[in-house]
N, C-alpha and C positions, 0 to 999 in steps of 0.2 A: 531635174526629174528624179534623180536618184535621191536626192537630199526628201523628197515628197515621198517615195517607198518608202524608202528608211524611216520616213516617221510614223508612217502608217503602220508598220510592221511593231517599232518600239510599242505606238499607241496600243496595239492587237497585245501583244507578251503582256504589258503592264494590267489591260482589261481583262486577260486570262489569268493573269497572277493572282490578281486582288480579287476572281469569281472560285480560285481554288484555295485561297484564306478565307472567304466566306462562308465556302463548305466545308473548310474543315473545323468553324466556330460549331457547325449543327450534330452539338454530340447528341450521338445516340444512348439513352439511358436505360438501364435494365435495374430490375425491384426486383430481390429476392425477401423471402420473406419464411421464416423459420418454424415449425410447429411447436406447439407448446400450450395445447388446449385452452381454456379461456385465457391464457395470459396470451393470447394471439390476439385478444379484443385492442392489446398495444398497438397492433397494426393499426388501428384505425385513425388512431391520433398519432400516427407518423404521418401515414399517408394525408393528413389534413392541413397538418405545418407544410408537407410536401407540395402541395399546392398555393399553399399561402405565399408562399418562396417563390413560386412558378415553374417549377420543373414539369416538364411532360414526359411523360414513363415511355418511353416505347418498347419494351417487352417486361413480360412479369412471371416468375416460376415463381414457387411457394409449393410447402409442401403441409399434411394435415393441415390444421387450422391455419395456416398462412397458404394453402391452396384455395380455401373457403374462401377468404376474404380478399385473396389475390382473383379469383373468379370471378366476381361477382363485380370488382375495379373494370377487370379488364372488359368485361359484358357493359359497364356504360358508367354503374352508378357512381356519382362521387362519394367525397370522404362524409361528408353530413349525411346523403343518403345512409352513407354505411354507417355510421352512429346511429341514426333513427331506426333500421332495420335492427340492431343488436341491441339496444336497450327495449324495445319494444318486443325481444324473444325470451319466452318460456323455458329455458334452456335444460331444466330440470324435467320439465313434462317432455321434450324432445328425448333427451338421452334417454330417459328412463320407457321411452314409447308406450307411454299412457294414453291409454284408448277412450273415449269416452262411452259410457254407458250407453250412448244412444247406438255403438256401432256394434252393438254383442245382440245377438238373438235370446227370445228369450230363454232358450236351453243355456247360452252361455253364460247368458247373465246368470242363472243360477249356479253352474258352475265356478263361475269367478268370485261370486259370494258364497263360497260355501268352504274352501280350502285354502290353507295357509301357504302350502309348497306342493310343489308338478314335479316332478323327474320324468325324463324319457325312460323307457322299462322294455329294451329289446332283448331278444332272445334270453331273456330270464336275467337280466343284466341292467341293474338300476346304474343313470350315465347321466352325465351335468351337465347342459344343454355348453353348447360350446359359447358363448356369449353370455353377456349379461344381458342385451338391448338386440334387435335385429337391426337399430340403426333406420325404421318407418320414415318416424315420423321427422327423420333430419331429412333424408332423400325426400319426401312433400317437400319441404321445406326450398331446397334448395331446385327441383323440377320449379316452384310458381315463383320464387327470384330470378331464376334463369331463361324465364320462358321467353322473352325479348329474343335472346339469341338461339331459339331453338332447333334453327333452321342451318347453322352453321357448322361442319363436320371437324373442317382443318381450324385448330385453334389457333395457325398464325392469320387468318380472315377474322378473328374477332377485333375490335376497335382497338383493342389494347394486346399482339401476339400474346398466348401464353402457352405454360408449360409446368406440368406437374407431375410428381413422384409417389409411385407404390412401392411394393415387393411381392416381389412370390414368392409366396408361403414354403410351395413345394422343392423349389431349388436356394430362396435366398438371393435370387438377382433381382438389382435395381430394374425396376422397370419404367422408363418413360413414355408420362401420355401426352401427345402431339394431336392427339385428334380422336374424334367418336362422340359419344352424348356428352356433353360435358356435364353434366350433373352425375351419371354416373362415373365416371372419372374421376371427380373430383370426393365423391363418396368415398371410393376407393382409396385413393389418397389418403383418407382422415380414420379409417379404419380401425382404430388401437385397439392395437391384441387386447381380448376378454372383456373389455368395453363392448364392441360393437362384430357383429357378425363378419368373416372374411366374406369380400365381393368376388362377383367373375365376370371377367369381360373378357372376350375371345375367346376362351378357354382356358384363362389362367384361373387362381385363385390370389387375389390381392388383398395385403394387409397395409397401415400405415408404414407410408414411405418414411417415414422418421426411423425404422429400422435400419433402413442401409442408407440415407441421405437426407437428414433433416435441413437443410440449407444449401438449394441445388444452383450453387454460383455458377458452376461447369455449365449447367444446361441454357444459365441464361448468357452467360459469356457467347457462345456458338450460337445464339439467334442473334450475332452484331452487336452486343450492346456495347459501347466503347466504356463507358462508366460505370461502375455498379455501387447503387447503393442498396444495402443491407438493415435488415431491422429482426434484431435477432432478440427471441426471447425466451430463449433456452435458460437454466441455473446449472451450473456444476455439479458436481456429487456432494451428495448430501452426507453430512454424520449421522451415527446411529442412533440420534437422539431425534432427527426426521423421519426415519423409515420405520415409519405405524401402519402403515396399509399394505396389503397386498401391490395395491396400485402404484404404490411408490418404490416400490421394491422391485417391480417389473423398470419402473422407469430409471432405476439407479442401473438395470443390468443394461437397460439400453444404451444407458450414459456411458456406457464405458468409454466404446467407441467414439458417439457425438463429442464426446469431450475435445478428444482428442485431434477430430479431424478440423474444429472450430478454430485450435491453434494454428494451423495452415488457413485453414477456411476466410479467418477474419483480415491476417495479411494479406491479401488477394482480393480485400472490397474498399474500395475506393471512398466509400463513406459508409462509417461501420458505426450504425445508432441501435446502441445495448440500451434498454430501456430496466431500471431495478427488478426484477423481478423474486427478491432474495421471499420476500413476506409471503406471496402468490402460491396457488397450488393450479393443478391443470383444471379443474373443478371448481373455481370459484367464480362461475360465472355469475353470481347475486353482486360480486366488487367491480361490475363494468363499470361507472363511474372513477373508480380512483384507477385502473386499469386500465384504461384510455386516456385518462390524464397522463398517467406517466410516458404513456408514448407519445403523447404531445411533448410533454417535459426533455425527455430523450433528443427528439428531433431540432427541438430548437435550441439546442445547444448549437448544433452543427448547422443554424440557417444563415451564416457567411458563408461558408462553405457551400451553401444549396442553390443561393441564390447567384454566387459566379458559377457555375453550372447553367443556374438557368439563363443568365445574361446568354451564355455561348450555345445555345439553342436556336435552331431556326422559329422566328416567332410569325411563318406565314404557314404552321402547318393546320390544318382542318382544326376547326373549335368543335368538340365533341356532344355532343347532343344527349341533354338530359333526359336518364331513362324516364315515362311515366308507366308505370303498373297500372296494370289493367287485371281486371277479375271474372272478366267475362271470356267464357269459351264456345265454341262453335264446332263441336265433336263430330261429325258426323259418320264414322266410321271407326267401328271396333274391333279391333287384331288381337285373338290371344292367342296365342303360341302352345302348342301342344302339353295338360293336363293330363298326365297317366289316370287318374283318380277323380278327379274332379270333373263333372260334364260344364259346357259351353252355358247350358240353362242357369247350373248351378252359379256360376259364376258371372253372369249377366245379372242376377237375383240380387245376391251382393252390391254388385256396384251403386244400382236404383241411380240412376241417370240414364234418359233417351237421347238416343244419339241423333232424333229427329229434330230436337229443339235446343237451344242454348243454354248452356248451362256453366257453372261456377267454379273456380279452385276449389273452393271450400266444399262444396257438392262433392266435387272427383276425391277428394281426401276425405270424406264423407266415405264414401265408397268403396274407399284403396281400405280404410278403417275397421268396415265391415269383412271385405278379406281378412286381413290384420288378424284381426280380433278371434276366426275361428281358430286358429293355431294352426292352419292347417300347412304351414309355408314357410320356408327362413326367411325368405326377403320377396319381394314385392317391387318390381322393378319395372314402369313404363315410362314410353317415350310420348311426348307432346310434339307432333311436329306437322307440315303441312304437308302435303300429299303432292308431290312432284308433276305429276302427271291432270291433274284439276286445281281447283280454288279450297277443295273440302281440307280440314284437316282431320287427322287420325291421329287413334292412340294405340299404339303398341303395349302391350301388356306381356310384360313375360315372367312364367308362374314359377320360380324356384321351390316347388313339394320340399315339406319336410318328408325326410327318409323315416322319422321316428310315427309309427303307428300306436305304438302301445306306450301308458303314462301308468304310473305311480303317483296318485296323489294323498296326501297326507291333511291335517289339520285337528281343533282340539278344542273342546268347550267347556264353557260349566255353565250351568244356572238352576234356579230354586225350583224345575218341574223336573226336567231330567237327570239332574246332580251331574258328576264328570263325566266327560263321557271323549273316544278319540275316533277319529274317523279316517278310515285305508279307503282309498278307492282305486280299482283299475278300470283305466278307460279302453279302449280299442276302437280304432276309426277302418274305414270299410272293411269290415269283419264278413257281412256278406255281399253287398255291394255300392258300387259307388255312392257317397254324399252321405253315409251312417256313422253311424257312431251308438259305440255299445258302454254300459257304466255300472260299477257294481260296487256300492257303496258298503262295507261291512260295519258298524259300527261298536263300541268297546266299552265298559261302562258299568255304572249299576246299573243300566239299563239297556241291552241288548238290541239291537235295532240292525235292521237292512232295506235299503232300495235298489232295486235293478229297474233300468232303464236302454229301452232300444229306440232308435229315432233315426229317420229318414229325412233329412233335407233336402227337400224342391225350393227353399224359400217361399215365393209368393202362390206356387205351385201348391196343390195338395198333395201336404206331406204326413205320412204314417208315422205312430208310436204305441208300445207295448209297455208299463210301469206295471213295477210288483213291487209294495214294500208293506216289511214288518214293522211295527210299532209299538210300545207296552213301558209304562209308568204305573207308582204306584205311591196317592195321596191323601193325606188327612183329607174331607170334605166333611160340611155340617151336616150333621143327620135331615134336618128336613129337605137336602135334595134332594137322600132317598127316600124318605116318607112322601114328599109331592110327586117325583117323578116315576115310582116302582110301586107306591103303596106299601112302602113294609111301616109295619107297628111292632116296636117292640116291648117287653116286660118291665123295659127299664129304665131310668132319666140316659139318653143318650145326647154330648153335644157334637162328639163329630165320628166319624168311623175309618177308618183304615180303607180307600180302595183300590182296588188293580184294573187298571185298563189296557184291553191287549186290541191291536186293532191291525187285520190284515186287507190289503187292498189289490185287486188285480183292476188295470183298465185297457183297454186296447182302445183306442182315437186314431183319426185325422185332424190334420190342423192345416191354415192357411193364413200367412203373414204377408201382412201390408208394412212396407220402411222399416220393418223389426221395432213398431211402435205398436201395431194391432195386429192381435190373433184372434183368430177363431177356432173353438175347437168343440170336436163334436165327437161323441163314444159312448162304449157300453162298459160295464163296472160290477164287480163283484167284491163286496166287503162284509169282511166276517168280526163281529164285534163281541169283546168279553168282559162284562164286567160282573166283579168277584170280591167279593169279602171274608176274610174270617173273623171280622169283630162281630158279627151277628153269630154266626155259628155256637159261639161262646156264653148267647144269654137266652135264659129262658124264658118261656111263655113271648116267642117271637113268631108273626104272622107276615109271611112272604108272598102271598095271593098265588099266582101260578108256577112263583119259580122254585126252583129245585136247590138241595144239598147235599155235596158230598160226604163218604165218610170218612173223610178228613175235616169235616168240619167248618170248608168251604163251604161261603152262600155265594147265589150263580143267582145273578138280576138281569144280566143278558148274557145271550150264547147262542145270535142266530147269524146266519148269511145272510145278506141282502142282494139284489139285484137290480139294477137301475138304467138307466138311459141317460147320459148329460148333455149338455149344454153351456158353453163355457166363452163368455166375451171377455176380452182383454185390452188396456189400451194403458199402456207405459212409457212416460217421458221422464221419470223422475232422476235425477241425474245420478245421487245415489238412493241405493236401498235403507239406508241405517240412516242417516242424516242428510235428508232432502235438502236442498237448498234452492229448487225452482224444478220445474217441470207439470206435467198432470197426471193424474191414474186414475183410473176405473177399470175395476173389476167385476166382473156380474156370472154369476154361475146358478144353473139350475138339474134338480135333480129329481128323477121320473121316478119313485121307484114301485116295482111290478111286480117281485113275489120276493119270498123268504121262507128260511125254515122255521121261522116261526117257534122259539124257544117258548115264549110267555102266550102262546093259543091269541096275540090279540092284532096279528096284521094286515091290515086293511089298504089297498093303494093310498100313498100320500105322494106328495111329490115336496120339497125345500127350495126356495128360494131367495137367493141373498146377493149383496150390492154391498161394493164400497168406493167409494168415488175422493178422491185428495187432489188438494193443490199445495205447491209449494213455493212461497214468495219471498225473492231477497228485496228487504227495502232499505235498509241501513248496510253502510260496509259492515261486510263479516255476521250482519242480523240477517236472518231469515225465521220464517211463520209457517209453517203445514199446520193446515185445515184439512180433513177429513170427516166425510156422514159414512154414516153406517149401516146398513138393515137388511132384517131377513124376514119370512116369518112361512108357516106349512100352510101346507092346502092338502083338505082330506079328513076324515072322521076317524083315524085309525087312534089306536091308543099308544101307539109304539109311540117313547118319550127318548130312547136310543139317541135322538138325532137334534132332541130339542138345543136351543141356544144357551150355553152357558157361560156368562162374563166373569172376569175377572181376574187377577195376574198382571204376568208382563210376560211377551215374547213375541217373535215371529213365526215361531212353527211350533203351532198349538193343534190339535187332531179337529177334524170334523169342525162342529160349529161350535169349540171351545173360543171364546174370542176373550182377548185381553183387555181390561177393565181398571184403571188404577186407583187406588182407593180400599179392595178387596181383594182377597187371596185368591188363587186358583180356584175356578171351580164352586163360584160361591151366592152366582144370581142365576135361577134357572127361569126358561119360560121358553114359552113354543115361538115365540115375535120380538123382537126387539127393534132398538132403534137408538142409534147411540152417533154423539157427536166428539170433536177430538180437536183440540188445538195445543200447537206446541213451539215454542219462541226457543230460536236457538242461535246463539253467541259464541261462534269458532274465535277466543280469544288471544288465542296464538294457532298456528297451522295444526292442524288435525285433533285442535283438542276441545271439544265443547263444553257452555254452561247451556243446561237448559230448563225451561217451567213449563208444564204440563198440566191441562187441563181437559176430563173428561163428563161427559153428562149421559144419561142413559134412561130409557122408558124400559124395562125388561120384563113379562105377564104371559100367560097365554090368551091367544087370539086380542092381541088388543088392536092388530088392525081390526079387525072385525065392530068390537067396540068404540075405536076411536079415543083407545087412549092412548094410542102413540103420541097424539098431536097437543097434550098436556103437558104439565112446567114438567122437567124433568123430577124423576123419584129418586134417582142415585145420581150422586157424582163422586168426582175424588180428582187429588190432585196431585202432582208431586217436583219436586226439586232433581236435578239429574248432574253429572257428570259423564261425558263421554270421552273416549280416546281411541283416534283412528292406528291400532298397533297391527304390527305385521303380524300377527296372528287372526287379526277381523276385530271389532269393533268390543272397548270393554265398556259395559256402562253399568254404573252404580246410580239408583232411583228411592229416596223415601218419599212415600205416597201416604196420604190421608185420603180420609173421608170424614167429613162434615157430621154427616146426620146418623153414619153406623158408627164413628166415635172409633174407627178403626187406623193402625197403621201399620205399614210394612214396609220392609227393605228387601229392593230386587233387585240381585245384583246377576252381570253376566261375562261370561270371556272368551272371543274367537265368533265366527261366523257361526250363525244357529245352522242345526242340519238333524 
C-alpha cells in the first residue's frame, strides 16, 4: 500500500514538474518600436517577417510613428494589412492637412485663392502660427483605422496590450498613455514639435514622446513581457554636411539625448533589429517601398533567433481575428462640447451629415474639413464611440477655438491689365457677433484698389453681407469702342486712345448655402462708374454728344451712379479655381437696375443678364478637359452702353462685364449680348506644373438674341498655347494666343493669385 502512495505521489510531482516546464516554454513577448517618422513605415516589414517566424506579440509600446503602427497591430490588423494601409496613404496631403476645395465656403474659397501668406495679428503683434500642420487630416485618419476598437478605454483590453509615450510640454515629463481614445493618444504621441500642433488630453499639453523616450523598453518590460524584441529606426548624429533643414537641426538637438540612452537602451533588448536607415529622412514617405523592404531585410537576419522564441510559445493561445473595415456609420446623436464663439447652428451647418440616417467616414471627414477649413480652431478632436446606456452610437466633438482673432494677410501679383500690384489684408472674426468675419483688403500698385468685406455665417441659414470696393485701371482701347459705344467723332485718324476706368461698388445681400456647393444670393447695389480720357482732350474738331470736359483737358464718357437690385445663383464643384481638373460650375447673375444720376441725360430702366456654366473632365492620367458656355445680353431700350459686354484678354478678375477673350487684347469686342464658348486641355506633366491649348469662339453684336444671331457659326475666335505653375505665391501662367481671322497676337502673362 505504501509502495502505491509513493507512486502516486512520484506520478503527481513528475505531472506537475513537466506542466511548470511547459509554462515556463510560453514566453511572454513584448514589441517596442522606436519613432523616426516615415522611416517607421520599417516597422511594417519587421513586424511581417515577425509573423512569418510565428512569434505572437503579447504586449506593444511604440512611441511617435512606431505608436501609429504599433496601434493599429495591436487593434487587430496584420502586417499586410499594414502594408496596404501605408502604401495606399497620401502622406503628403496628411501632414501638410490639405483641404479640399469642396470643404471651404464660398467666402473662403476666395480667401484661400487670393493670398500667399496668413499670420495671426494680435494685440498689434504679427506671431507664426505655432505649428506648420494642425495635425487634421492624420487624426481622420487614424479615428476610421481605429474605429474597430472604439469602444475600448484600457489599452491592456485591446487584442494586443499596448502602451505609448508623450511629454509635456509645460514641465518636460515623460508621460505614459495606458488608456483614453486611442486615437487621440496616439496623435499625441507622434506630435513633432513645429510639424504638428501640441494636443491636450486631461489637461495637459502633449508633444512627441521622442523628446524624453523614443524607444519605451521600460514600459513594455512592466506589462510582463519576458522577451523583448526591438525595431529601432532611429540614425545617430548627423555631420554638418546633413543639417540643411530647420527639421533636421531640431532632430540633431533631440538626438543628443536619444543617442545616448540607445546605448543602454539596446543592451537590454533581447532581439535588437536596427534596420539601415543612414539614406532616409523622417519625410520620405514617397520611399515606402524600399523602406519596408529594409525592415523586412533587417528582421530576417535574426529569423533563427525569432523562430526559437516562437517554438517556446504557447501555441493554444486565441488566433486573432482579422480586422474588416467598414465605412458605414450609424450616428445618431451629436455632442459638442461648449464653443465660446461659435453657435450649436453654426456648427451643425458645417458638418452636413443627419444624424437621423447613416452615413460615412468619408461624409464625417467631409465635415470635420468644412470645420478645418474656416480657421477658426487649432485642432478638431472627436470621438466615435457607442453610447453605453442604448444601441445608438454618438459622436463627441470637442472644439479647441483658435485664440487668434485677428490675421495679417499678405500676397502679390502682376498681369498685363493691372501691372504690379501687392496686397495687405486684415482680417477680424467675431468683431461684432458670433459666426462673422470682417476683411479689408488694401491694395498697392500702379493701380490703387480696395475691398472691404463684412459677412455673417448661418451656413445653410440666411446669412448677411455688406461689400465695398474700389477699382481703377488705365488702357490702350481701339478707338471704335468709343465711337460705337459713346458716339464720340473725332477730327482726326484715331486707332486707339488712352482710357481710365475707375469703378466703385457698395452691396449689402443675404445669402443661403446648400453643402458649400450652391448659394443663393440676393441684394441691393450701388456703383459709381468713370470713364475718362485725355487723348480726346488733345484733338480738335472732336464731338462728344452729351458728355462733358474738364479744364484739364480730361474727356468724362461716364461719371454716373447706378442703382440696382440683384440676383445671384451659384453652383461650385470645381476642385480648383485656376486649373480645374473635374468638377461643375454655374454661375448666373442678374441685375435690375432702377435709377442713376444720369451723367450722359440717357437712362432708362435696363436690367443685364448673364450665365456661365463649366465642366471639368479628367480622362487620361494627369489629362484633363474644362468646357465652358458663356452668355449674357440687356433687356430695355435705355442707351446707357456703361454695362455693355466687352471680350477680350486674359484674367480672373476683370470689372463688370469685361470678360476674357483670347485671341484679342483687353477690351477689344464690344456689344450689348454675346455668347462665347471655351475649351481647354491641360497636361499636369510633372506635379503642379502644366502644359496647356486653349480654344475660344464667340458671337459678340448688340441685340443679337433679339435677331438670332447668336445661334450662327461663330464670328471670332482665338486660340492659344499655355504654361502654368502651381508656386507658393498662386498660380504663374504664361499664354500666346492668336486669332485666325483679326490676324492678331498676344502674350498674357501672370503671377500670384488675381485679386
Amino acid at each position: 500500500m505504501q509502495r502505491v502512495i509513493l507512486g502516486i505521489v512520484l506520478l503527481l510531482f513528475t505531472w506537475v514538474s513537466m506542466s511548470q516546464d511547459h509554462e515556463k516554454k510560453d514566453l511572454k513577448v513584448g514589441l517596442v518600436l522606436s519613432g523616426g517618422g516615415a522611416k517607421g513605415m520599417a516597422h511594417i516589414g519587421a513586424i511581417k517577417v515577425l509573423e512569418e517566424a510565428g512569434i505572437k506579440v503579447d504586449f506593444i509600446g511604440g512611441t511617435s510613428m512606431g505608436a501609429i503602427v504599433g496601434s493599429l497591430y495591436a487593434a487587430g490588423y496584420n502586417g499586410n494589412q499594414l502594408d496596404s494601409i501605408f502604401r495606399a496613404t497620401d502622406f503628403t496631403n496628411l501632414i501638410q492637412d490639405n483641404l479640399p476645395r469642396s470643404a471651404k465656403t464660398f467666402y473662403e474659397k476666395e480667401n484661400s485663392e487670393k493670398y500667399a501668406v496668413t499670420l495671426p495679428f494680435d494685440n498689434f503683434k504679427v506671431s507664426v502660427p505655432p505649428a506648420y500642420s494642425g495635425g487634421q487630416n492624420v487624426y481622420n485618419e487614424l479615428v476610421k483605422f481605429l474605429y474597430p476598437v472604439r469602444n475600448i478605454n484600457d489599452f491592456n483590453d485591446l487584442p494586443i496590450p499596448f502602451v505609448c509615450v508623450a511629454t509635456d510640454v509645460e514641465t518636460g515629463e515623460e508621460v505614459v498613455l495606458r488608456e483614453g481614445y486611442l486615437p487621440e493618444a496616439v496623435m499625441a504621441s507622434g506630435t513633432l514639435p513645429s510639424l504638428f500642433e501640441p494636443a491636450r488630453i486631461n489637461g495637459k499639453v502633449l508633444i512627441d514622446g521622442g523628446v524624453v523616450n523614443n524607444y519605451p523598453i521600460e514600459e513594455v518590460r512592466k506589462m510582463g513581457a519576458d522577451i523583448i524584441i526591438g525595431v529601432d529606426v532611429q540614425h545617430g548624429l548627423r555631420d554638418r554636411e546633413s543639417l540643411l533643414t530647420a527639421t533636421e537641426i531640431l532632430l540633431q538637438i533631440n538626438n543628443y539625448r536619444t543617442v545616448l540612452d540607445m546605448a543602454e537602451k539596446s543592451k537590454k533588448t533581447d532581439i535588437y533589429i536596427k534596420p539601415n536607415m543612414v539614406d532616409y529622412s523622417i519625410i520620405d514617405f514617397n520611399l515606402d517601398d524600399v523602406i519596408i523592404k529594409s525592415g523586412e531585410e533587417a528582421a530576417r537576419k535574426k529569423m533563427d533567433t525569432l523562430k526559437a522564441v516562437a517554438s517556446r510559445q504557447n501555441g493554444k493561445r486565441k488566433v486573432r481575428e482579422r480586422i474588416v473595415s467598414t465605412d458605414t456609420l450609424s450616428i445618431s446623436h451629436l455632442v459638442i462640447l461648449e464653443s465660446e464663439n461659435y453657435s450649436r447652428g453654426y456648427v451643425k451647418g458645417k458638418l452636413r451629415f443627419d444624424t437621423d440616417n447613416p452615413t460615412t467616414f468619408s461624409r464625417v471627414q467631409q465635415g470635420i474639413s468644412n470645420l478645418a477649413a474656416t480657421g477658426n480652431f487649432h485642432t478638431i478632436h472627436y470621438k466615435l464611440r457607442d453610447n453605453e446606456d442604448s444601441d445608438e452610437q454618438e459622436m463627441v466633438l470637442d472644439l479647441n477655438e483658435n485664440n487668434s482673432k485677428s490675421f495679417i494677410r499678405i500676397g502679390a501679383h502682376y498681369d498685363n491689365l493691372y501691372k504690379t500690384a501687392a496686397i495687405l489684408n486684415y482680417t477680424r472674426k467675431s468683431l461684432i457677433t458670433r459666426d462673422d468675419v470682417s476683411s479689408f483688403d488694401f491694395i498697392i500698385g500702379d493701380n490703387v484698389r480696395y475691398k472691404l468685406q463684412y459677412y455673417v455665417d448661418k451656413g445653410s441659414y440666411w446669412s448677411f453681407g455688406l461689400n465695398s470696393s474700389f477699382n481703377e485701371f488705365e488702357k490702350d482701347v481701339d478707338f471704335d469702342l468709343v465711337r460705337t459705344n459713346f458716339g464720340v467723332q473725332a477730327g482726326a485718324n484715331l486707332n486707339s486712345i488712352n482710357m481710365d476706368i475707375t469703378d466703385f461698388t457698395n452691396q449689402a445681400y443675404v445669402q443661403t448655402v446648400l453643402r458649400e456647393e450652391f448659394a443663393f444670393r440676393m441684394g441691393i447695389e450701388h456703383k459709381f462708374l468713370k470713364y475718362s480720357t485725355k487723348t480726346l482732350g488733345q484733338i480738335a474738331n472732336t464731338s462728344i454728344g452729351q458728355t462733358g470736359r474738364n479744364t484739364d483737358g480730361r474727356t468724362f464718357l461716364e461719371k454716373s451712379s447706378f442703382y440696382s437690385a440683384f440676383g445671384q445663383l451659384t453652383f461650385d464643384t470645381y476642385d480648383d479655381k485656376y486649373f480645374p481638373s473635374k468638377g461643375l460650375y454655374f454661375d448666373g447673375d442678374f441685375h435690375f437696375y432702377v435709377f442713376s444720376s444720369d451723367f450722359n441725360n440717357n437712362f432708362k430702366e435696363f436690367s443685364i443678364a448673364k450665365a456661365k456654366a463649366g465642366i471639368a473632365i479628367p480622362f487620361m492620367k494627369n489629362f484633363s478637359f474644362n468646357i465652358e458656355t458663356q452668355g449674357g445680353f440687356k433687356l430695355g431700350t435705355s442707351n446707357v452702353s456703361s454695362f455693355d459686354f466687352i471680350l477680350g484678354g486674359y484674367g480672373t478678375h476683370l470689372l463688370n462685364n469685361f470678360t476674357p477673350f483670347f485671341g484679342y487684347n483687353f477690351l477689344a469686342l464690344p456689344g450689348n449680348a454675346f455668347v462665347k464658348a471655351y475649351g481647354r486641355l491641360d497636361y499636369e506633366f510633372v506635379p503642379k506644373n502644366h502644359l496647356m491649348f486653349t480654344a475660344n469662339y464667340a458671337n459678340v453684336a448688340d441685340d443679337i438674341f433679339r435677331t438670332g444671331d447668336w445661334f450662327e457659326l461663330p464670328t471670332y475666335s482665338g486660340y492659344a498655347i499655355g504654361y502654368g505653375w502651381e508656386s507658393f505665391m498662386g498660380p504663374m501662367q504664361i499664354h500666346y494666343s492668336w486669332s485666325p481671322e483679326g490676324k492678331t497676337n498676344n502674350f498674357f502673362f501672370s503671377l500670384g493669385y488675381w485679386f
